[in-house]
VMD Tcl script that draws the C-alpha trace (Angstrom):
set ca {
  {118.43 316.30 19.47}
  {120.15 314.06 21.37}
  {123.63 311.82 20.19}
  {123.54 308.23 21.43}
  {126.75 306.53 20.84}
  {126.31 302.74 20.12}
  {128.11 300.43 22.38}
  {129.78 297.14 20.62}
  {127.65 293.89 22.00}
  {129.18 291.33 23.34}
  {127.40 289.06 21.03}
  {128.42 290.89 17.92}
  {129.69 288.89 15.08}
  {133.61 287.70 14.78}
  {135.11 286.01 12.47}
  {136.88 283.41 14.72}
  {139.27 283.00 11.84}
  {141.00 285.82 12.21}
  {141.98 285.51 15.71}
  {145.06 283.41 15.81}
  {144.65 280.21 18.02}
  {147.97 279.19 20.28}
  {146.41 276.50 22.19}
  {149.72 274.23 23.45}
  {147.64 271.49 24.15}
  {147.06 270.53 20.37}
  {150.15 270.63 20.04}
  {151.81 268.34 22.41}
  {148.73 266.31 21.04}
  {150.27 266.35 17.77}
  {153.42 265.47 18.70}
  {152.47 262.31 21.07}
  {150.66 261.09 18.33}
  {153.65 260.88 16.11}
  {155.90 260.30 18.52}
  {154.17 257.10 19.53}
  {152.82 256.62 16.59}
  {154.50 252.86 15.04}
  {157.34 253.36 12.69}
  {157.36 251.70 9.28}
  {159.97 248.79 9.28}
  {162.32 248.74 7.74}
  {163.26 245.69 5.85}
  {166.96 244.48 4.42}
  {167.55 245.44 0.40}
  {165.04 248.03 0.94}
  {165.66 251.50 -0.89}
  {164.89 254.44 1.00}
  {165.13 258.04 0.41}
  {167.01 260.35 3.70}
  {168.67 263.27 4.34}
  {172.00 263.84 5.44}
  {171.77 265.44 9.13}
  {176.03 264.89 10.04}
  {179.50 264.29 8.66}
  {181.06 262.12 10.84}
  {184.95 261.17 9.72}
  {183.85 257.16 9.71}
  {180.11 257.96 7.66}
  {177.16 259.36 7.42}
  {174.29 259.94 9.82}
  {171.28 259.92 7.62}
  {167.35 260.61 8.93}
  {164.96 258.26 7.60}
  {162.17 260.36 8.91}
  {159.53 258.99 11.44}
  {162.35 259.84 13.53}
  {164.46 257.08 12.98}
  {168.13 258.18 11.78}
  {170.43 255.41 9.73}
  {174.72 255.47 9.13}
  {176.04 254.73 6.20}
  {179.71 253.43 6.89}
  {182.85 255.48 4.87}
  {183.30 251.72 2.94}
  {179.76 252.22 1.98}
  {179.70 255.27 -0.07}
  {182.74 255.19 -2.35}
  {180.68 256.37 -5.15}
  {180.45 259.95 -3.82}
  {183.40 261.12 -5.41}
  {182.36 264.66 -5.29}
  {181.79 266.23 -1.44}
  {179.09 268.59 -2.27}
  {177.08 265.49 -2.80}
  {176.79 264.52 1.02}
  {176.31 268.14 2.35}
  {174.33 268.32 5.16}
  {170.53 268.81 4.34}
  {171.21 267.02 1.48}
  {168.97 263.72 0.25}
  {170.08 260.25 -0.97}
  {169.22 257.22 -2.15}
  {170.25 254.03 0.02}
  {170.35 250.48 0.44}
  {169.30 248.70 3.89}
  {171.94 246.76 4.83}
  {170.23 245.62 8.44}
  {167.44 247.01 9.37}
  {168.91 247.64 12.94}
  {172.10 246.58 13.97}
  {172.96 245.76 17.97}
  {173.56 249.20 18.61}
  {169.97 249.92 17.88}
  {171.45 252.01 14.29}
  {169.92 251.25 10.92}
  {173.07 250.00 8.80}
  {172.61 251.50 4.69}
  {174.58 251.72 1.98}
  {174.80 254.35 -0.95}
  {176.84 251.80 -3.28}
  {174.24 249.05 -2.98}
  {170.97 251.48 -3.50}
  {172.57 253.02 -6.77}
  {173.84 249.41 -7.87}
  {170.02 248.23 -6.96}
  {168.50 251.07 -8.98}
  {170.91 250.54 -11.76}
  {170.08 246.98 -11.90}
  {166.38 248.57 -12.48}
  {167.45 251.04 -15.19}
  {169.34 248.31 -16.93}
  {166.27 246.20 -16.96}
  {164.12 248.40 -18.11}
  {166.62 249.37 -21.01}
  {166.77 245.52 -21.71}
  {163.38 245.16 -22.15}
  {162.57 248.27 -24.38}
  {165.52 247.16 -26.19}
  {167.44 250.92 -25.72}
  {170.50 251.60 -26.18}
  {173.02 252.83 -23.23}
  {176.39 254.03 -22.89}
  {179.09 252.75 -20.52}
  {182.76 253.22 -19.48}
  {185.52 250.26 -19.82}
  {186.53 249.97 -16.06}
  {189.13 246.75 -16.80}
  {189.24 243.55 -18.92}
  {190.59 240.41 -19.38}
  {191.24 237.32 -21.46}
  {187.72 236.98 -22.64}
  {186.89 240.78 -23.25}
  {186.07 244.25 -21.33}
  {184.07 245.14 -18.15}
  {182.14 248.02 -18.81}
  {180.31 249.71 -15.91}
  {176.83 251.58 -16.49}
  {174.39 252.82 -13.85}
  {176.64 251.22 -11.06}
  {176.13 247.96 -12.66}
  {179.44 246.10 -13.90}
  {178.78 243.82 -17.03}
  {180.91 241.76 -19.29}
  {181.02 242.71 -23.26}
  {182.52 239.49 -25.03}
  {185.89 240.36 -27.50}
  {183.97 239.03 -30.00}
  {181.43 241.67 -29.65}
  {183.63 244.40 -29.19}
  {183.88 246.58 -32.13}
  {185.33 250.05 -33.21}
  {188.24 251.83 -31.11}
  {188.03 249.64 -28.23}
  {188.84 246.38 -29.98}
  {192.08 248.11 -31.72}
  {192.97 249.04 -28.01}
  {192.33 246.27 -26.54}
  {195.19 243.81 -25.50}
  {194.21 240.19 -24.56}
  {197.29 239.93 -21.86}
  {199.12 242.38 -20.14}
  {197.91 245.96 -19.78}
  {195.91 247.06 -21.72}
  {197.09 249.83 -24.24}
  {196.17 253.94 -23.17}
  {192.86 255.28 -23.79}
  {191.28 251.53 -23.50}
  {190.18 252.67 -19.69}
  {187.90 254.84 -19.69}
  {186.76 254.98 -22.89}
  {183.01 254.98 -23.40}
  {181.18 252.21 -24.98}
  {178.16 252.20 -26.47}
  {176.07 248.78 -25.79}
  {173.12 247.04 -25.78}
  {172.35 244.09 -23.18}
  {172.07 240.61 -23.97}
  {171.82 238.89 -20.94}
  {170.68 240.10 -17.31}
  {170.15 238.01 -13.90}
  {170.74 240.22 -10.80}
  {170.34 236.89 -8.62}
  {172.90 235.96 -10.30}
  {174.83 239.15 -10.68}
  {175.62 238.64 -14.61}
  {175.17 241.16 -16.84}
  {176.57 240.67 -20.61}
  {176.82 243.48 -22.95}
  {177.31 243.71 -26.49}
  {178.79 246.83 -28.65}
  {178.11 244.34 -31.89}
  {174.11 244.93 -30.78}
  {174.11 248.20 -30.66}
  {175.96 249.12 -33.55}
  {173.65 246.37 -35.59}
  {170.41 248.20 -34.20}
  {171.91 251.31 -35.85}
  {172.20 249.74 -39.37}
  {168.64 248.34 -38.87}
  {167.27 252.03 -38.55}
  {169.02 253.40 -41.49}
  {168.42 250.26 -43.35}
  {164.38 251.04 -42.26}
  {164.63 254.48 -43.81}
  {167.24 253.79 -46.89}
  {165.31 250.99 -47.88}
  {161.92 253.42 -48.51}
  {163.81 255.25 -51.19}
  {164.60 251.70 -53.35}
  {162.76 249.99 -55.90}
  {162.93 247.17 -57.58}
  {164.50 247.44 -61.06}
  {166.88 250.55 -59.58}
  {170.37 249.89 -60.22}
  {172.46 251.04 -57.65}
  {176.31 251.17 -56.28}
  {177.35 249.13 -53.65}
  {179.75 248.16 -51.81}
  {181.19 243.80 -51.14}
  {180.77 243.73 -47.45}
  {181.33 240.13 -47.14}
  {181.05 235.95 -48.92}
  {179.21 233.17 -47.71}
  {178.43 229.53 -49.71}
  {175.20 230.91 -50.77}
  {175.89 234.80 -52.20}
  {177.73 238.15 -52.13}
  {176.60 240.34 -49.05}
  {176.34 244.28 -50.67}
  {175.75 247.53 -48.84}
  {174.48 250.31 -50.83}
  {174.48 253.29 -48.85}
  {172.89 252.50 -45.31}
  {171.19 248.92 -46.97}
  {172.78 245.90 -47.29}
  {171.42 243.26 -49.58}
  {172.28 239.52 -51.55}
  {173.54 239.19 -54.52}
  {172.68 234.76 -54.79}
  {174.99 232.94 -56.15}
  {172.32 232.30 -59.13}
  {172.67 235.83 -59.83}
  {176.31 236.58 -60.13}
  {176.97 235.37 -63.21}
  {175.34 233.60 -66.35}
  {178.18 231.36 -66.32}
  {178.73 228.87 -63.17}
  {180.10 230.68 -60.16}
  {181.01 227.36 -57.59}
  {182.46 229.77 -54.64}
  {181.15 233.37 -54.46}
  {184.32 233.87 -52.26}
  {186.90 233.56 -55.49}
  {184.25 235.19 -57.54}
  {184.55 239.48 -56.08}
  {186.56 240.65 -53.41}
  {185.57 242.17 -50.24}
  {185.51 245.75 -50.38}
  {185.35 246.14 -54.34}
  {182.84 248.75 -55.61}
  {180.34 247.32 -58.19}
  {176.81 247.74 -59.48}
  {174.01 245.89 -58.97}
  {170.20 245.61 -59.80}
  {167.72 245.38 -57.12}
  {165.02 242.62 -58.06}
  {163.09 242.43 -55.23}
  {162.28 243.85 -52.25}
  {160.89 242.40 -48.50}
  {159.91 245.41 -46.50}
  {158.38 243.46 -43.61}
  {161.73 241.52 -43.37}
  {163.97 244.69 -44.26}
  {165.62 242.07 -47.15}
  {167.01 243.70 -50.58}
  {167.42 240.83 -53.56}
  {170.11 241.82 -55.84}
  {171.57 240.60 -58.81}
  {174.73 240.90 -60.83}
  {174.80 239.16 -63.77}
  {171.24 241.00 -65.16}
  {172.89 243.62 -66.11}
  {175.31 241.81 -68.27}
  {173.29 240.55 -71.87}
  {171.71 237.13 -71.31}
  {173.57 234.21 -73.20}
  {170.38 233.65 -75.50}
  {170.38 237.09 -76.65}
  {174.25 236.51 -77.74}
  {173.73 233.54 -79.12}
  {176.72 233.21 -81.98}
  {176.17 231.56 -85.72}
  {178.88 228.99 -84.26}
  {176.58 227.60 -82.06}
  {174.66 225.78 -84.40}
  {172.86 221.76 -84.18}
  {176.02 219.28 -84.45}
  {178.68 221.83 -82.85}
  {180.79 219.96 -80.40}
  {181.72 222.11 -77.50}
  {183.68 222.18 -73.77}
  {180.76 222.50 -71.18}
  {180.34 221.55 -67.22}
  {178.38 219.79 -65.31}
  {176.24 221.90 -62.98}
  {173.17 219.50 -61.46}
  {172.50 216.37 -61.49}
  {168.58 215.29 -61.92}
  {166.36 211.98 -62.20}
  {165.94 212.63 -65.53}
  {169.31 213.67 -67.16}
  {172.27 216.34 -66.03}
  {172.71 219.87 -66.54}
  {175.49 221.56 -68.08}
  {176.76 224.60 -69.10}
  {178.50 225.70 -72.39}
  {179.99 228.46 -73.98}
  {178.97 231.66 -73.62}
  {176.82 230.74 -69.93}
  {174.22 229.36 -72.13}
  {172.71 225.81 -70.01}
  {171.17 222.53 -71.41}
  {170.02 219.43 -70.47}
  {171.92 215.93 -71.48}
  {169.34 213.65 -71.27}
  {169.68 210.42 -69.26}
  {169.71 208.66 -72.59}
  {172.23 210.98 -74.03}
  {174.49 210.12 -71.29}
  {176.14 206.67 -72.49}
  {175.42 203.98 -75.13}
  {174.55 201.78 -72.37}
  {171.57 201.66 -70.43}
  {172.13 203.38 -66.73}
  {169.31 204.53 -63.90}
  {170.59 207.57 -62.35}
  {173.23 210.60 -64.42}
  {175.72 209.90 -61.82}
  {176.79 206.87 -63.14}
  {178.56 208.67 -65.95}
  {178.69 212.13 -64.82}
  {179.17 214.61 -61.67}
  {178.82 218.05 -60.62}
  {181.92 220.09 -61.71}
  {183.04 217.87 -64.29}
  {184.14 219.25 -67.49}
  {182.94 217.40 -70.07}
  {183.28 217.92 -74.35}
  {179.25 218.02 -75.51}
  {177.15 218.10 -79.02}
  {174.45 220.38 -79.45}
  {170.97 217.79 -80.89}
  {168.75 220.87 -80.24}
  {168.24 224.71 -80.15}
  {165.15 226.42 -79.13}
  {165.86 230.19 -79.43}
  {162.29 231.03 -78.14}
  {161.89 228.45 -75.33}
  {165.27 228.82 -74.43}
  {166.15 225.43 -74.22}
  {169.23 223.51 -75.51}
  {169.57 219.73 -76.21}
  {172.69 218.33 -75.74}
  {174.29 214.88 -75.69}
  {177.93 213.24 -74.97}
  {177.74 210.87 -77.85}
  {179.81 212.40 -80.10}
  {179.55 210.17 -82.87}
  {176.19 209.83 -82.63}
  {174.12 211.23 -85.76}
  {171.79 214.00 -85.52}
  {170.00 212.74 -87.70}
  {169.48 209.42 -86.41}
  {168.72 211.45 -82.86}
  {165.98 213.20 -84.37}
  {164.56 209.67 -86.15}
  {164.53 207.58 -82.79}
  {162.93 210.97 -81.41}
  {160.30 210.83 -83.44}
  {160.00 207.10 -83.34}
  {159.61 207.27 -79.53}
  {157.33 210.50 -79.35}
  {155.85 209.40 -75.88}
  {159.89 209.58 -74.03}
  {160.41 212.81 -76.31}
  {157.22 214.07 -74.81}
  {158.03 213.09 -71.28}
  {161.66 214.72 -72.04}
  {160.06 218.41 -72.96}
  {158.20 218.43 -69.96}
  {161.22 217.71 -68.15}
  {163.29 220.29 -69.70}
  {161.39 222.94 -68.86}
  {162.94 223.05 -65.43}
  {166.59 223.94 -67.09}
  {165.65 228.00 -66.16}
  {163.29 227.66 -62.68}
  {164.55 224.30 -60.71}
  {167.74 225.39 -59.52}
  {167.44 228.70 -58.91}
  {164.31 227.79 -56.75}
  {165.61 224.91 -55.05}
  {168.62 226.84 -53.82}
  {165.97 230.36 -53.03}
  {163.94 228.85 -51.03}
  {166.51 227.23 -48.82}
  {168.80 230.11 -48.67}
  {167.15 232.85 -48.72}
  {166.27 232.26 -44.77}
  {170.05 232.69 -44.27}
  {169.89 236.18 -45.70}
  {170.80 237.79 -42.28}
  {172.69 235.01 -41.11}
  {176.53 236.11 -40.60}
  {179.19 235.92 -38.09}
  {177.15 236.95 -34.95}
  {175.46 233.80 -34.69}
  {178.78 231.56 -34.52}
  {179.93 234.38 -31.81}
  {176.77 234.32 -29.75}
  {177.83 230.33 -29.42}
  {180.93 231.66 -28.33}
  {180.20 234.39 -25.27}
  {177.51 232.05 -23.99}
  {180.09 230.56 -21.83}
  {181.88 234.15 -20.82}
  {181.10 235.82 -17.68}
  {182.43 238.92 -16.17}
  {185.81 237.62 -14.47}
}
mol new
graphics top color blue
foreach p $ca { graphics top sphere $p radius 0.5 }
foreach p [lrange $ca 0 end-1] q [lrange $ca 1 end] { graphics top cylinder $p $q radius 0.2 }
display resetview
């Protein structure tokens, strides 16, 4: 037997790759094509991305890739406080100053490209309505300049709140701790063309109460009474806060009796409670009231308030028909316009006007309607009252229906009107204001 010994073909099978391929001609291929392949240009306020190649004492050198290297001057990168930044190999951000300069160098900035992208950020915050945080870097005599992202924008005094307005000083130096301290803000107003940015602490601090107000105001309902706190007066109410919530206390619901200005009425600050009587949760509004849970006059109505008493009352509206008045006790009536004078007049304000203190005689008292007739003829029978009322049924007719506005007119004349102003307070006379500010 013999041994044959098989000899490898020449045409056997080989993986061609697993033989490693050095061919130098694709390579210098390669590197022709890029070499003369054409660069992107570069245009000025471009941002581009490089890497830091050398440290020169007057810059950096910076490749762009595509083989094209930029310098960013010493005066151009004042931001990069800390060294380890710029180490070589290192990438940044920049800012095309000129795309290529006589020398044939590409001229960027690191100052401009994070100011660019901060401008960016800021927008971005401005339109999703976030909320950022700055640093006071100076002020002046209209407010503080507060730099964020590289961007340095103007917050108005009058919406500069907290530990910064106590620091701040509105000539001279300002006092320690003022620079530097962080400031939380939300933007107002932004045009880069322009280079105005205006912030506001005020905003920020408001957007705050809004989202506890969102959540505080789920746990309320109406007919809760609840302790608050006087945050503030206007013409129209009492402004409360009850724990994250503000709400309005009208000026129809402080009292029974007349209240003219809410202002002399509580103080700011005092502690009271209050009834909530309705509630808005699309508009985040709380309705409050004050005098509900004192009794109502009717229900203390005293056996010395009887048909022919003659009492002190005041004026409190004036209608087409007669006036309104308050008596003792917050109890209201209505002095018909032929209850005003012996002599024939057309409108109450001939004899009368609001706020006037007047002496009146109770003609009639309807426990269950509520109602209470009144008159400022003194000498004037009862009696004969009631005769000529029932002589002339068709006026006394007219006069019921008219009388039944004593308990709804005013309070929703005045409602309607000023309820809209519910969230109307000092912001919107300061808005006025900063209009006209700019970063100095």
């Amino acid at each position: 037997m013999s041994n044959t010994e098989e000899t490898p073909s020449k045409t056997s099978d080989i993986n061609p790759d697993s033989i490693p391929i050095n061919n130098p001609a694709i390579d210098t291929m390669e590197s022709l094509i890029e070499e003369f392949s054409p660069k992107e240009i570069l245009e000025r306020g471009e941002i581009v991305d490089g890497t830091v190649i050398n440290i020169q004492d007057n810059g950096l050198v910076i490749d762009l890739g595509q083989k094209s290297e930029g310098f960013v001057p010493k005066n151009e990168m004042r931001s990069l406080t800390n060294p380890e930044i710029y180490e070589k190999g290192k990438s940044l951000i920049t800012y095309v100053i000129f795309p290529e300069t006589q020398e044939g160098t590409i001229l960027l900035s690191v100052d401009r490209a994070r100011g660019e992208q901060g401008w960016k950020t800021l927008d971005v915050a401005r339109q999703e309505g976030k909320t950022l945080i700055g640093k006071i870097v100076d002020s002046n005599k209209g407010g503080a300049v507060v730099e964020c992202e590289g961007v340095q924008g103007f917050v108005p005094l009058s919406q500069l709140i907290g530990p910064a307005r106590e620091l701040y000083t509105p000539s001279g130096p300002p006092k320690p701790g003022f620079i530097g301290m962080a400031v939380e803000f939300r933007i107002t107003e932004l045009n880069r063309r322009r280079n105005r940015a205006i912030f506001s602490e005020r905003a920020a601090l408001e957007a705050v109460k809004l989202k506890l107000k969102s959540e505080r105001i789920k746990d309320l309902n109406v007919g809760d009474i609840v302790k608050g706190k006087v945050l503030g007066t206007s013409k129209f109410g009492v402004f409360v806060e009850m724990d994250g919530a503000d709400g309005l206390i009208h000026i129809s619901e402080l009292s029974w009796d007349t209240v003219l200005d809410p202002e002399n009425f509580v103080q700011i600050g005092t502690s009271l409670d209050v009834q909530i009587i309705k509630i808005d949760l699309e508009n985040l509004r709380i309705a409050l009231s004050l005098k509900r849970l004192q009794p109502e006059p009717w229900e203390m109505i005293s056996s010395d308030v009887s048909v022919g008493t003659i009492m002190k009352g005041t004026i409190t509206k004036l209608a087409s028909f007669g006036a309104f008045a308050r008596v003792k006790g917050g109890l209201e009536g209505l002095i018909h316009l032929s209850e005003l004078s012996y002599d024939k007049i057309d409108v109450p304000s001939d004899v009368v006007r609001e706020g006037q203190e007047v002496e009146v005689k109770i003609i009639k008292i309807e426990e269950e309607r509520k109602r209470l007739g009144l008159s400022l003829l003194l000498d004037k029978e009862v009696v004969e009252h009631a005769l000529n009322e029932g002589q002339s049924s068709q006026n006394s007719e007219n006069n019921t229906e008219e009388n039944s506005e004593i308990n709804t007119e005013e309070s929703s004349d005045d409602n309607t009107e000023e309820n809209s102003e519910i969230n109307t307070e000092e912001s919107s006379d300061d808005n006025t204001e900063e209009s006209s500010e700019e970063k100095n």
